[in-house]
N, C-alpha and C positions, 0 to 999 in steps of 0.2 A: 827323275828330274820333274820340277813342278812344272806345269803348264800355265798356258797364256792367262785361261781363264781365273786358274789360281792367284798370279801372279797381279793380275789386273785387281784382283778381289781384296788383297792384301796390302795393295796401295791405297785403293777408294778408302780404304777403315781406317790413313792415315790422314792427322789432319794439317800435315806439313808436306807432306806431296802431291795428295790427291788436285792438286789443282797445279799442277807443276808436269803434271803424267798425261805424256803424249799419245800413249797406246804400247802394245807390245808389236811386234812384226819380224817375220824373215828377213833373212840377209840381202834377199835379190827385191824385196818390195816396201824397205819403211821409205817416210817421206822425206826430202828433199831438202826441204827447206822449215828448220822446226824455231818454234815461236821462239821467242827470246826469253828465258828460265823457265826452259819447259826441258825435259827428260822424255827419250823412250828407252826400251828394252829389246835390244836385237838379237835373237837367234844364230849363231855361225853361220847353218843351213840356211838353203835356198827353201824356198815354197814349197817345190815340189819332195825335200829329201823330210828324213823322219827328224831331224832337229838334233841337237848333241848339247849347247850350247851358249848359254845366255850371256851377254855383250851388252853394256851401257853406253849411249850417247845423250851428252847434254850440251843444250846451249846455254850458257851461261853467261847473263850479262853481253851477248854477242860474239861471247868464244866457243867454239864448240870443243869437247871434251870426251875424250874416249878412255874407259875402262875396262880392264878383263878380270874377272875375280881371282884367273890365275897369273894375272901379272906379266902375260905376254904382251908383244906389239902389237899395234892393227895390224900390220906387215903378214903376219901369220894366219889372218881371217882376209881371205884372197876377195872371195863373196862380198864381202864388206865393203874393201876396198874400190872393188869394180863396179857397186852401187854411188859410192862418195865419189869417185871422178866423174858421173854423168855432171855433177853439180858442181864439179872445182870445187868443193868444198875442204880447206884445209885443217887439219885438228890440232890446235896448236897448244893443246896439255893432251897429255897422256898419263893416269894416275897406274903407275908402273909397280903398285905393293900389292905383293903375292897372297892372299889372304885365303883365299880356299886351297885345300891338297887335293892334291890329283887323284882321282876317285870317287870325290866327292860328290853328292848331288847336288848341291847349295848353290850353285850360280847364281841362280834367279832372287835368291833369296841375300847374296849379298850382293846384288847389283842393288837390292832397295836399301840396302845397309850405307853401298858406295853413296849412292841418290842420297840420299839424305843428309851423309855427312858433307857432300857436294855444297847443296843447300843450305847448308847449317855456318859453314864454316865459309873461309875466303882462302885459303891452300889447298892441294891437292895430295898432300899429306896425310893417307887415312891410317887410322888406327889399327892395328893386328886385332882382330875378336877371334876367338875359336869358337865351334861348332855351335858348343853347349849355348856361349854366352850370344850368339847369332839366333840359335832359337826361341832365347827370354827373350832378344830388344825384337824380333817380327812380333814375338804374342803381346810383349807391353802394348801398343798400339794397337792391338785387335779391340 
């Protein structure tokens, strides 16, 4: 799995997010209240556990937006959830298309994929990419 610093590294070199990219953080510690079309990248895991699991929240235009790369609910990232109720914060898109397989390492990597087409686009209808064609569109932008 990539890590934060990776992760973070791979945004700044884009020049359609990096100014939209709120930070990367754990499940039990991102912020609260995130600016209006800005994105972060959350971890499943708490702070303290080894991590498993990258998770996208954006706010968009004053909706906030949640994605899994593997197409689950928030419902099933408990951590998540018990961070988003300290703030009644409700998420009212869910982009629910399954795009990474299970085993894969690429979370992190199509959370910047999801980000983007978030961004790019006004639906929540992302495109199927496989592996391959996930690691041309992160190096296009390097």
């Amino acid at each position: 799995m990539i890590d934060e610093l990776q992760l973070a590294t791979f945004i700044q070199k884009c020049k359609h997010l990096k100014y939209k990219f709120g930070g990367v953080y754990a499940a039990d510690n991102f912020p609260l209240n995130l600016k209006v079309n800005t994105f972060i990248i959350v971890n499943s895991d708490k702070a303290t556990q080894i991590g498993t699991h990258w998770l996208l929240l954006c706010n968009r235009n004053g909706k906030y937006l949640f994605a899994d790369p593997l197409g689950l609910n928030i419902t099933y990232y408990h951590h998540v959830c018990d961070r988003l109720s300290f703030a009644d914060i409700e998420i009212t898109e869910i982009i629910k298309t399954p795009l990474q397989k299970i085993g894969s390492n690429l979370c992190g990597l199509y959370c910047i994929y999801i980000a983007h087409y978030v961004f790019a686009n006004e639906c929540t209808l992302v495109p199927y990419i496989s592996e391959q064609q996930l690691l041309r569109f992160v190096t296009h932008f390097m």
